[in-house]
N, C-alpha and C positions, 0 to 999 in steps of 0.2 A: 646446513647447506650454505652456499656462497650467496653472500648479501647483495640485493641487488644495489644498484646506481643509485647517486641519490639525486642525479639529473631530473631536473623537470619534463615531462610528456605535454603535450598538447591536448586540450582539453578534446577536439576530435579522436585523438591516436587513442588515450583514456575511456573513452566513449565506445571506441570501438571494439578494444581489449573487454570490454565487461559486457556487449554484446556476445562477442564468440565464448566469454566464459560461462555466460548463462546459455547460450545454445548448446554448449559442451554436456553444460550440466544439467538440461533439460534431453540431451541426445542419451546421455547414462541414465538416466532415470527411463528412459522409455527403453532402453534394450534392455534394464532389468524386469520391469512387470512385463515385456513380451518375452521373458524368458519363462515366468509363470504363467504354466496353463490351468484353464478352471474346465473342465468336464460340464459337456454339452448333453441330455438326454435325446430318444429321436422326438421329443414334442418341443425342445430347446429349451428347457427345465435343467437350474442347474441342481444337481442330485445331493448336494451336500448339505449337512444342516443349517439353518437359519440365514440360506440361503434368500436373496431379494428374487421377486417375480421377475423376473426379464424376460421370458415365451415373447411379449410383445413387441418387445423393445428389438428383439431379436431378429423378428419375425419383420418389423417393419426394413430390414435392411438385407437379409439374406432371404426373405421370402419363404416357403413351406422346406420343411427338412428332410436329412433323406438317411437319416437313420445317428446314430450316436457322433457327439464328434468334438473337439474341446476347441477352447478359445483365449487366446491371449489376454490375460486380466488388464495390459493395457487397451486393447480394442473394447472388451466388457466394458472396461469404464467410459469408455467413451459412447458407447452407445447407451447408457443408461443416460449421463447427462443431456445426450441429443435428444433422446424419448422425451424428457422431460422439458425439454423446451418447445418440442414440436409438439406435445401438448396441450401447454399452458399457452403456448408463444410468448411474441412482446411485444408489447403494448408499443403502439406508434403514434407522438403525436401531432405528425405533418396529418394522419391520415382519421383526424380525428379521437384519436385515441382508441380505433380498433386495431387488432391485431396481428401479425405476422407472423407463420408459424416455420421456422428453419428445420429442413432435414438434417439428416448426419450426414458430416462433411460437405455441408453448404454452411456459407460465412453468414453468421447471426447477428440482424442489425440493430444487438444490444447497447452499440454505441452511438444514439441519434442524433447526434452531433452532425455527422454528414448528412443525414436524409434529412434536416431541419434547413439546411444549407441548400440544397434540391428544390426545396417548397419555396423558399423565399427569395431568390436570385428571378431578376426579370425574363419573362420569357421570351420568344425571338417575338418578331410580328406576324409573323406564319405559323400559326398554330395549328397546321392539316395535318403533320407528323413528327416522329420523334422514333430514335432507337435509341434502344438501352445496353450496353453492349459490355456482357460477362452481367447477366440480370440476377443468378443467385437466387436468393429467395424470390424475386420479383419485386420487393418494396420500392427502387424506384420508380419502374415501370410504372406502379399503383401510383403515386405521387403525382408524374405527369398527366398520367391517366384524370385522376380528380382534379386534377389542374384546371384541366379543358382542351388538352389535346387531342385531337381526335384520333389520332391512332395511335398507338406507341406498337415498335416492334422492339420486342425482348431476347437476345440472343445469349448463348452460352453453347459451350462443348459437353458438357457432363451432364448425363441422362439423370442424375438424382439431382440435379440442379433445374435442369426444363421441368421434370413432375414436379419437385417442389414450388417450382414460382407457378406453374399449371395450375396448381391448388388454391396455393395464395388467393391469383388472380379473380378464379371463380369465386371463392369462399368471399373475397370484397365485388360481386358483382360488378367485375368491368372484363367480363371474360370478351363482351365484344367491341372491347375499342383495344386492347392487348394482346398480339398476338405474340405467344413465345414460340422461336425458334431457335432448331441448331443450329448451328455456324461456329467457326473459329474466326471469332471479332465480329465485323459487318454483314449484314443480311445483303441483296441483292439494291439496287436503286440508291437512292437521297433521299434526304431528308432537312427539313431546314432547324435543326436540333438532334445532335447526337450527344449521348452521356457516355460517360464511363468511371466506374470509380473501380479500380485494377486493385490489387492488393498493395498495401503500402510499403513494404519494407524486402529488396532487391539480397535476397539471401536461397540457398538453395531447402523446401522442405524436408523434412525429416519421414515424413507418412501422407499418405494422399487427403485426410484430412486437412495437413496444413497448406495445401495448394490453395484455398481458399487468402490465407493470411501473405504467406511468401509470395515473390514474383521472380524466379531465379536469371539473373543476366539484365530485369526488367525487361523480361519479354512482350510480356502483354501490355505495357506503359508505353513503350517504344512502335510494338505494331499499332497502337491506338493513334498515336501523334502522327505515322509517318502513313497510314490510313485514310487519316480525317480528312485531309482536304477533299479526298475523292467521293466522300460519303457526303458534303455537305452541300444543298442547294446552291446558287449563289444568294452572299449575304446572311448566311447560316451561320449557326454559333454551336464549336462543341464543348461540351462542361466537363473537365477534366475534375474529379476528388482524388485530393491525393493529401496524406498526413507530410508534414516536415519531418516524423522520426528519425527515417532512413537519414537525413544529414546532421540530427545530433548524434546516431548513431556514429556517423562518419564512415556512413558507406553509399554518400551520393551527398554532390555538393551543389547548391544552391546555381549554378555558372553550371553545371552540366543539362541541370534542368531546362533552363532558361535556350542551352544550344539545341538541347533536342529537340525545343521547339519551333527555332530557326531553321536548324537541318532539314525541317518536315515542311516550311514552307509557312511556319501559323506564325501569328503574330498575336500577344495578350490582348484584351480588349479590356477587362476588369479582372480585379481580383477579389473575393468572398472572404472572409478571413472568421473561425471560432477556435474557441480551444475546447477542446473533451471536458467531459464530466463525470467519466467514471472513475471509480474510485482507486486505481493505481494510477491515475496522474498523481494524488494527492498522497499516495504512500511513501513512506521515507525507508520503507522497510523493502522496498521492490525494486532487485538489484541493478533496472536500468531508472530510479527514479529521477535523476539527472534531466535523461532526456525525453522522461513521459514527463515533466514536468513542464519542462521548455515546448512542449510539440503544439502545435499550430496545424489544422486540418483548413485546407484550401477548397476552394473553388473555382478551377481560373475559364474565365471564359475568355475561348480559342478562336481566329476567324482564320481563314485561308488571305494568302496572300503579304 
């Protein structure tokens, strides 16, 4: 084939090119195992030999069955890994080192780099409430909650997202200073403390599992910033988590950030700063290690005005 250029690229353009190549090549790999199907029994038993139990695993996501039915080996696999962490959970330890147990397709807060970041950041001087806003498992909401806030409200749009943090919630004993509810973004009133940690990286998902990780246009980043002033008491503070990937990615720059917070009227107060600890920052072998090397997970605290 024709050689390419031997012009140099910009380490963003570069960045970005090995982004879309590995979503290319994670969007192939997922239309070929949803193109194998594995054979469902009506008790959700798969009938082949040396087949793994999954009835449960099954059962926790589509609920009782209604007779024979087969299932994408990409979805299968996915629900087995979720069964098994909603399980065992993981282990958190802002929250003591008890732990948090994630449904399928809710975002699992195996990386506690952010919720470490949640516990240690000052809290406003009014500590009578707080919302959590896109709550997921519930583990922030838990965090303020143990904090000392007296109420946190916990919001999200997805029904396996409110019973999962539903669970959480009770299962750590703060079912009555947490309240979770629906909403897309904000519950009704103020608060003198609103959180939000949106998904990091402003790409379109592939499966309704990755809604958790994707934010497509930075939808939910953008209704959060352009939201808050209104959600917040006067002299409130809202706590934005957000990874820097998306701009070694070079698919959001550093000066976009900074406008969209202007645009909304917020101005910084402080900044949190940690780097990840799991173990593809530190792989040389994980085709974006460039920029999970480089990545930086923030805290920035937001005021009105």
């Amino acid at each position: 084939g024709p050689r390419r250029p031997r012009g140099r690229r910009g380490p963003a353009e570069s960045a970005a090119e090995a982004f879309h190549r590995h979503r290319q090549e994670q969007g192939r790999r997922a239309r070929l195992l949803g193109m194998l199907l594995v054979p469902l029994d009506a008790d959700l038993a798969v009938p082949l030999r040396r087949a793994p139990d999954v009835r449960e695993a099954c059962a926790q996501v589509y609920g009782a069955a209604h007779g024979p039915s087969v299932i994408s080996l990409r979805e299968l696999l996915g629900l087995i890994g979720a069964h098994e962490w909603r399980e065992k959970g993981v282990e958190i330890p802002a929250l003591g080192g008890d732990r948090v147990h994630p449904y399928y397709g809710v975002f699992s807060p195996v990386r506690g780099e952010y919720v470490d970041l949640v516990a240690e950041a000052p809290l406003p001087a009014s500590r009578t409430a707080a919302f959590d806003i896109g709550t997921g498992s519930g583990v922030l909401a838990a965090v303020l909650a143990r904090r000392g806030i007296e109420r946190v409200v916990a919001t999200d749009q997805d029904e396996r997202a409110l019973a999962c943090a539903r669970e959480n919630v009770a299962r750590l004993g703060l079912a009555d200073r947490v309240e979770v509810v629906r909403a897309d973004l904000f519950p009704p009133g103020r608060a003198p403390l609103v959180v939000c940690n949106p998904p990091w990286v402003p790409a379109r998902p592939s499966s309704p599992v990755e809604y958790a990780v994707y934010d497509p246009g930075s939808r939910m980043l953008h209704g959060f910033l352009n939201g808050l002033a209104d959600a917040l008491t006067p002299g409130g503070e809202g706590w934005l988590i957000l990874s820097d990937l998306a701009e070694h990615l070079g698919l959001r720059t550093r000066e976009e950030l900074l406008g969209a917070f202007e645009s909304a009227g917020l101005h910084v107060v402080d900044r949190l700063d940690t780097r990840p600890a799991h173990p593809r920052a530190t792989d040389p072998t994980d085709p974006l290690h460039a920029a999970r090397a480089a990545e930086v997970t923030s805290l920035w605290r937001l005021a009105a005005g």
